[in-house]
VOGU-3710 file (C-alpha; in Angstrom, 3 decimals, decimal comma):
1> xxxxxxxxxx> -123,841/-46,700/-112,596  -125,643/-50,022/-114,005  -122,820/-52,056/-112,664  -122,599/-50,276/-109,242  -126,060/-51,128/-108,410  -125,746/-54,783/-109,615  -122,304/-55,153/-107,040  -124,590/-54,181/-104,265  -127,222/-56,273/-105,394  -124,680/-59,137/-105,310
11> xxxxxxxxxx> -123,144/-58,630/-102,237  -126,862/-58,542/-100,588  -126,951/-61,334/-102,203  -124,513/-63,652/-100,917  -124,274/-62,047/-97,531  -128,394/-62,466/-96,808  -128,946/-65,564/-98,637  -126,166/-67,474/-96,259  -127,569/-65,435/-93,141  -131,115/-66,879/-94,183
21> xxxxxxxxxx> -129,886/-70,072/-94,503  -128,238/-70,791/-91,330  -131,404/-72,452/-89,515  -131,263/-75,427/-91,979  -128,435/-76,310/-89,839  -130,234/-76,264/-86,411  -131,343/-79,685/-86,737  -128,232/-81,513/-88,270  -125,355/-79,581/-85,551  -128,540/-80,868/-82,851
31> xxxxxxxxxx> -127,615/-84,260/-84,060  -124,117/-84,199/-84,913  -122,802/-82,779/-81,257  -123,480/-82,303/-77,978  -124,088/-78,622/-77,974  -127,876/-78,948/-77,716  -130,666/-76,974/-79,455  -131,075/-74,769/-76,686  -127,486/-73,300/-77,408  -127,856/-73,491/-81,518
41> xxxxxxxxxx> -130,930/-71,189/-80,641  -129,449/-68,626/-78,463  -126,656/-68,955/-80,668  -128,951/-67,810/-83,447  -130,301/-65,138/-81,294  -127,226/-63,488/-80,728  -126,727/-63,585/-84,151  -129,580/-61,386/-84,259  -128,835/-58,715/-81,934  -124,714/-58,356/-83,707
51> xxxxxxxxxx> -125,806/-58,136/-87,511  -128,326/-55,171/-86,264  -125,504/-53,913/-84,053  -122,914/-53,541/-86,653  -124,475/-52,199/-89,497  -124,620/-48,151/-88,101  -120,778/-48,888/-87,050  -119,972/-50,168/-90,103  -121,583/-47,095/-92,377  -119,371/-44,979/-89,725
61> xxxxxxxxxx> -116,427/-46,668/-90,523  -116,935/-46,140/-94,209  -116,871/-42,693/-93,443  -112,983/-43,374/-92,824  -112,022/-46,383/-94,322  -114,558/-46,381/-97,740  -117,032/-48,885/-98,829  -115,079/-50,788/-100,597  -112,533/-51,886/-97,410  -115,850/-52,379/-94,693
71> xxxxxxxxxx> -117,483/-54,419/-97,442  -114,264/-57,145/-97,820  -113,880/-56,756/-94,490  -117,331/-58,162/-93,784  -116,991/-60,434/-96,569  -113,155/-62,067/-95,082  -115,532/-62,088/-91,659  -118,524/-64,040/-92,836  -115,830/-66,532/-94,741  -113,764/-66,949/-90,882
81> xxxxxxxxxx> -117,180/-67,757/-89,544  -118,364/-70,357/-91,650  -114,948/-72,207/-92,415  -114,279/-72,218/-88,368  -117,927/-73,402/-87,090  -117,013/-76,989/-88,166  -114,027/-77,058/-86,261  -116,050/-75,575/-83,202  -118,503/-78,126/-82,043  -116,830/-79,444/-79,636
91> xxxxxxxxxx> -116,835/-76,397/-77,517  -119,728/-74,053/-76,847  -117,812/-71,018/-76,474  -116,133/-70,940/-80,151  -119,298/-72,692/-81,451  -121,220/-69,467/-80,429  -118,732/-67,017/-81,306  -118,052/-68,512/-84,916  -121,927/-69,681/-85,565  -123,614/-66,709/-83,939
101> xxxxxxxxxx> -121,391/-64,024/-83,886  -118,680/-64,275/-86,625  -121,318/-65,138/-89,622  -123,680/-62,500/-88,241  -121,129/-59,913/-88,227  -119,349/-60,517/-91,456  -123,211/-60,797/-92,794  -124,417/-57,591/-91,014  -121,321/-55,165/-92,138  -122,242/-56,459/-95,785
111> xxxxxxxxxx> -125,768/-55,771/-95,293  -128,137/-53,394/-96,383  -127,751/-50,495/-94,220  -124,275/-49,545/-96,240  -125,967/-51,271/-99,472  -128,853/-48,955/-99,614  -127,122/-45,728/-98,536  -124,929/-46,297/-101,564  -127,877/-46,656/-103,887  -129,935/-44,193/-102,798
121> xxxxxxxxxx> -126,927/-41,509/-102,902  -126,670/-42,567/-106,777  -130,060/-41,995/-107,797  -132,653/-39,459/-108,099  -134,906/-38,816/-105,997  -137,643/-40,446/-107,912  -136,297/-43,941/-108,069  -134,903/-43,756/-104,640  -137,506/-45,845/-103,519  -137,342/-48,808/-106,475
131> xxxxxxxxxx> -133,372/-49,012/-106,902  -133,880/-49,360/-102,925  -135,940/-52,589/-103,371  -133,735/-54,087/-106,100  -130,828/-54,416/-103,379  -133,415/-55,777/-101,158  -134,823/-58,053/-103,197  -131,502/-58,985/-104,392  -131,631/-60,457/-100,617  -134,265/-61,923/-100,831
141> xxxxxxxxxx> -132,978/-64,324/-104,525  -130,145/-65,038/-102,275  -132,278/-66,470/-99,860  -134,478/-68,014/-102,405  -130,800/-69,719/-104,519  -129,035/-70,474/-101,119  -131,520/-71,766/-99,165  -132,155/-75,304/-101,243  -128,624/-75,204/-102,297  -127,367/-75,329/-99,043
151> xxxxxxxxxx> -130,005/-78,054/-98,458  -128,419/-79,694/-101,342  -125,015/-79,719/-99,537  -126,248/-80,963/-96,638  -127,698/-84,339/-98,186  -124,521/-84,766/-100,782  -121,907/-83,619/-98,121  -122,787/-83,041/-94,756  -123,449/-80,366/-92,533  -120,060/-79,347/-92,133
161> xxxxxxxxxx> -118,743/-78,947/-95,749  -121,452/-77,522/-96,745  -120,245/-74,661/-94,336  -116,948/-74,448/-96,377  -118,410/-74,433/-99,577  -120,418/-71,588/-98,555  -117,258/-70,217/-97,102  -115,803/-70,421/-100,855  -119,202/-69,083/-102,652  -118,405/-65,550/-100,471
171> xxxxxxxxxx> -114,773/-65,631/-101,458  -116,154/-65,620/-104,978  -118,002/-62,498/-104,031  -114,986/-60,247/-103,310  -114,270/-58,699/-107,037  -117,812/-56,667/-106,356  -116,454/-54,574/-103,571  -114,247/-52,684/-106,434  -116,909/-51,392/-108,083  -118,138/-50,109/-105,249
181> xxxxxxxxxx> -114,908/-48,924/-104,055  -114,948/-46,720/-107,231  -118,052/-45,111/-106,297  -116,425/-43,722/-103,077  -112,382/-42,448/-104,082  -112,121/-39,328/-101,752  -109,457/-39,191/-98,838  -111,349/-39,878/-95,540  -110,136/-37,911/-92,736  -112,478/-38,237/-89,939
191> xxxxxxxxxx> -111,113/-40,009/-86,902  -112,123/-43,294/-84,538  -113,167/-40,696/-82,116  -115,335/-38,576/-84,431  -116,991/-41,699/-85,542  -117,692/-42,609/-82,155  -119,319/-39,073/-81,377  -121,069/-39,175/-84,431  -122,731/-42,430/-83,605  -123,489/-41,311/-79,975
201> xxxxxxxxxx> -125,287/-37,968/-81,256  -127,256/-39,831/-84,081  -128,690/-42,312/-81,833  -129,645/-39,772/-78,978  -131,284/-37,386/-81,995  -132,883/-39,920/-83,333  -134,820/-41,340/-79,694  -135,843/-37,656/-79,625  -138,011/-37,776/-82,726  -141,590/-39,211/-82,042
211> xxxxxxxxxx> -141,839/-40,083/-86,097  -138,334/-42,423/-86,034  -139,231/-43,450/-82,745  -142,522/-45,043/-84,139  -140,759/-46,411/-87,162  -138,200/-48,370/-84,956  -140,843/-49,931/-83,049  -142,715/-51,102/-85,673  -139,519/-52,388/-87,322  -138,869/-54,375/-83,772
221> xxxxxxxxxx> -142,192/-56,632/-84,527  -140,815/-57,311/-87,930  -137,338/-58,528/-86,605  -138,991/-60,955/-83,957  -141,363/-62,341/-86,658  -138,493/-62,924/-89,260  -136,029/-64,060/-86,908  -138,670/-66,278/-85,696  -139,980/-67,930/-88,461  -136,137/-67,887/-90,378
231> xxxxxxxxxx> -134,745/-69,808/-86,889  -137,850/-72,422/-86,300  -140,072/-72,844/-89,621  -137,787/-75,667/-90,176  -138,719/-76,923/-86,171  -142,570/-76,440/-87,190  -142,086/-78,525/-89,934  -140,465/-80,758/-88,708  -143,260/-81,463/-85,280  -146,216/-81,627/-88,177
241> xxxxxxxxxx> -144,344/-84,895/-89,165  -143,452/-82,980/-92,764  -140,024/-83,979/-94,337  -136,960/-81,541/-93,932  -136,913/-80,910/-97,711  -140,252/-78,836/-97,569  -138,646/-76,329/-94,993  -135,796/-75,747/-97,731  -138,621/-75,485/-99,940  -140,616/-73,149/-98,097
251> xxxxxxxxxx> -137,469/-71,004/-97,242  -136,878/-70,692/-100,928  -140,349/-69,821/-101,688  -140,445/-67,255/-99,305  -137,609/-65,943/-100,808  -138,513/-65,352/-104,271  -142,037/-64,733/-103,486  -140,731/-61,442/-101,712  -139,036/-60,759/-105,013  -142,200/-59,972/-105,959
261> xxxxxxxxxx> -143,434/-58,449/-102,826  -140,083/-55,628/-102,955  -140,291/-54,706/-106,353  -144,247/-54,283/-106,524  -143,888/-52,085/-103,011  -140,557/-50,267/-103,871  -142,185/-49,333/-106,661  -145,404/-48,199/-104,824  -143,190/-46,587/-102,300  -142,666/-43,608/-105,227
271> xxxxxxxxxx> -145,986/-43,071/-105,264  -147,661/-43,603/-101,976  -146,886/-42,550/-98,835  -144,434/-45,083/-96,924  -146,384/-45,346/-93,795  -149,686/-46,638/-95,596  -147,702/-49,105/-97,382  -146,354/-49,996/-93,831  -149,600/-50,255/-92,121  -150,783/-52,515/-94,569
281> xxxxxxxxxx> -147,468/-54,886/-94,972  -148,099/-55,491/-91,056  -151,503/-55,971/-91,338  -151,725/-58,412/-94,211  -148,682/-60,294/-92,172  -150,913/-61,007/-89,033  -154,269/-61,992/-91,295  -151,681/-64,654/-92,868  -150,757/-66,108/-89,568  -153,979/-65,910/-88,263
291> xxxxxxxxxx> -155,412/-68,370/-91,812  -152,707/-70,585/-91,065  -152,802/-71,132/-87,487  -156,536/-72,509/-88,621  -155,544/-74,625/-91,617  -153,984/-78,281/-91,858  -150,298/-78,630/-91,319  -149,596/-80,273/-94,736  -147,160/-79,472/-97,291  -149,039/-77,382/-99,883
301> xxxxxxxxxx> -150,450/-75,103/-96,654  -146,603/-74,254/-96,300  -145,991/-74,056/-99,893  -148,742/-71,443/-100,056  -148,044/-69,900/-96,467  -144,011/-69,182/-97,615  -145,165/-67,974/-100,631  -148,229/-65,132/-99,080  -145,638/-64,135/-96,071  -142,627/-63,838/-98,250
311> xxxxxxxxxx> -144,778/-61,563/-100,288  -144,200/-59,355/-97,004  -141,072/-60,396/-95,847  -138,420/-57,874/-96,669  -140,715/-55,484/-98,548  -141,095/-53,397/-95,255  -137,718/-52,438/-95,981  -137,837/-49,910/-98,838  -140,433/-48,166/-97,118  -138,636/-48,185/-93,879
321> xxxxxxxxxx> -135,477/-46,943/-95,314  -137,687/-43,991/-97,591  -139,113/-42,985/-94,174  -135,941/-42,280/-92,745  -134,497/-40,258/-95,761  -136,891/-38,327/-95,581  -136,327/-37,611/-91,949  -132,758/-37,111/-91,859  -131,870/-37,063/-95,814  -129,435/-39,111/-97,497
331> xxxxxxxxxx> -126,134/-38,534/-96,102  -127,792/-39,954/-92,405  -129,360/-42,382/-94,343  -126,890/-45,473/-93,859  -126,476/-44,736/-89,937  -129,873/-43,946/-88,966  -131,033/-46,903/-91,092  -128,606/-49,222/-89,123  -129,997/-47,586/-85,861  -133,285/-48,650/-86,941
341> xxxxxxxxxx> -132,043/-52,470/-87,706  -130,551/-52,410/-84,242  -133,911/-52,331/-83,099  -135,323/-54,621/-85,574  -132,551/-57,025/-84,630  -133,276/-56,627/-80,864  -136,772/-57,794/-81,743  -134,922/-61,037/-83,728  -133,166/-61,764/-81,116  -136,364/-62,335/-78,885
351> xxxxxxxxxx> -137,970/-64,206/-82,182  -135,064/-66,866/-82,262  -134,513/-67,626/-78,025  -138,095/-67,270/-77,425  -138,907/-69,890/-79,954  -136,564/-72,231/-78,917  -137,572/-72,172/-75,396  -141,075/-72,619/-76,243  -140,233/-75,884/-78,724  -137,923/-76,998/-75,599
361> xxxxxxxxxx> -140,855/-76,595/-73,031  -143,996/-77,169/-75,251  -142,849/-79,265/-77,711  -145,386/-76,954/-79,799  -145,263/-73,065/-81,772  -148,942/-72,241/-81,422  -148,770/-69,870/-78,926  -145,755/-67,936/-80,757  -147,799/-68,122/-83,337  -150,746/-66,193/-81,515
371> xxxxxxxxxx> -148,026/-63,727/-80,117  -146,447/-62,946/-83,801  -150,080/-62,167/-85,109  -150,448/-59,851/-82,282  -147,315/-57,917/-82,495  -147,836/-57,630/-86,201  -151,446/-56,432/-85,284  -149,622/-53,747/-83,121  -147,138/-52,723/-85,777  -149,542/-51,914/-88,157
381> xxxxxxxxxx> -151,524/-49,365/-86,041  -147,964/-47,768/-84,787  -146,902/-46,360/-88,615  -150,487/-44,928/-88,846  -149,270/-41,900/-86,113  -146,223/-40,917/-88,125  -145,852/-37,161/-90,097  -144,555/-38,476/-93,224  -144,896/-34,802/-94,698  -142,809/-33,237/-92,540
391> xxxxxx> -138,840/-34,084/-93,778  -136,471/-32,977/-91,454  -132,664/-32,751/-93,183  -130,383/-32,782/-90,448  -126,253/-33,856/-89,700  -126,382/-34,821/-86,512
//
């Protein structure tokens, strides 16, 4: 059981912490090609949208194929991706498919949406909501180990070996998938069409329940602001005149700084309800962007900026995910979860293009800045609505 959790704790690992890492590129492909930032951006962006897409599909498919075969699948996917996008850069098409949508995709079927449905159906009920945050904030050490190392790889060997080593650090990752394989031996019967039918139904039961309905908005603000800040806090830096090396740095401190944030609120999350935590995760987000919007743009106010919004980063996870167990139980967990993250992602893909276009136009982020506040403003108020009580077990 100990070494189950800790595969999908590595596999979060490796598959978020490259994800995370993929804006630390924007700059150096800008320079390198002709492909522009415009297209790096919107690249990013659809990014977005296919790692939210994918993850309900891919906790369909193991339904038929088993964890263990998605997750190397994904893993072999995210690998293609990164070895190819070198090769690509000379051509916008295959730049955008291997850069936005192969990485994404491999990234997104390894993500937590199966992750988290395989933890929580291991555990009691009691430390559903903790074991929950360890996979998450397993994401979030990946982001806080990758991040500089990748930055590390970029100044020894260039943009575009870095890429392969990264390729190689996931290819290092596929021995977890058989523990996890393990976990899941019995002979899956269900067909392509039943998974397709299965998917349709969940997502049309789930737009018909005012509770899920508010949780999915609420997790739409959160994708825009991550995807946002992920894509151009490296762009923000770099207009305030501050070196490239303190966006690596402030990517890593927001990373292990929501260490802390997911383990203090997964633990919370068994013992308060999951829409308070919620209201005040959004809240506390906008009152952060709000401070720094009126402090000076040096390097220790985004040393301590990464390190109070990480504290909120991915923690709205655990609480999002405890939500919808309760709503639909368990076995639903992994697909309603990923029909949540498509909406979360449909928000980060309106975080990444938007920003871009405003740098392009602008030159400047303050008024994303002002619109992120007020969408996490929004957010906050939407979980206040929701009937946590009422738990509604259902198999769509």
């Amino acid at each position: 059981m100990k070494f189950l959790i800790f595969a999908c704790c590595a596999i979060s690992f490796v598959s978020f912490g490259i994800r995370q890492s993929q804006g630390l590129f924007l700059f150096q492909i800008n320079s390198d090609s002709q492909i522009g930032i415009g297209l790096i951006s919107f690249s990013l962006a659809i990014g977005q949208l296919i790692w939210g897409i994918i993850q309900p599909i891919a906790s369909e498919m193991t339904r038929k194929y088993g964890e263990k075969k998605v997750l190397i699948f994904g893993l072999l996917i995210l690998l293609l991706g990164l070895i190819l996008t070198p090769l690509s850069i000379n051509n916008s098409f295959f730049f955008l498919l291997n850069f936005g949508v192969l990485i994404s995709l491999g990234s997104g079927i390894c993500s937590l949406s199966i992750l988290i449905s395989v933890v929580q159906k291991s555990v009691s009920d009691s430390k559903k909501g903790f074991f929950s945050s360890l996979v998450t904030t397993s994401a979030s050490f990946g982001q806080f180990v990758i991040a500089p190392l990748t930055q590390l790889f970029i100044i020894l060997f260039g943009w575009k070996l870095s890429l392969i080593l990264l390729g190689f650090l996931v290819l290092s990752f596929l021995f977890f998938c058989k523990k996890i394989g393990e976990f899941s031996k019995e002979e899956k019967t269900i067909s392509n069409r039943e998974i397709l039918l299965s998917l349709k139904k969940s997502f049309f039961y789930g737009i018909k329940n005012s509770n899920f309905n508010l949780v999915c908005l609420s997790f739409f603000s959160c994708g825009f602001h991550i995807a946002f800040l992920i894509t151009h806090l490296p762009g923000e830096i770099n207009l305030c005149g501050l070196s490239q090396n303190v966006a690596s740095i402030s990517i890593s401190i927001i990373g292990i700084a929501n260490i802390l944030g997911t383990i203090l609120v997964g633990y919370l999350n068994d013992q308060y309800r999951s829409k308070d935590l919620l209201f005040l995760l959004y809240f506390f987000r906008a009152l952060i962007i709000i401070i720094y919007l009126f402090s000076p743009k040096t390097t220790i106010t985004f040393v301590i900026f990464s390190f109070f919004i990480g504290i909120t980063w991915l923690s709205t996870i655990p609480p999002t995910a405890n939500l919808i167990g309760k709503f639909y139980g368990v076995d639903r967990l992994g697909t309603m979860f990923g029909i949540s993250l498509i909406y979360h992602q449909i928000g980060a893909f309106f975080g990444a293009w938007i920003g871009g276009i405003v740098i392009l136009n602008m030159n400047s982020l303050y008024y994303m800045w002002i619109f992120d506040a007020s969408f996490a403003l929004v957010a906050a108020f939407l979980n206040l609505p929701i009937k946590e009580k009422k738990i509604i077990i259902s198999n769509p």
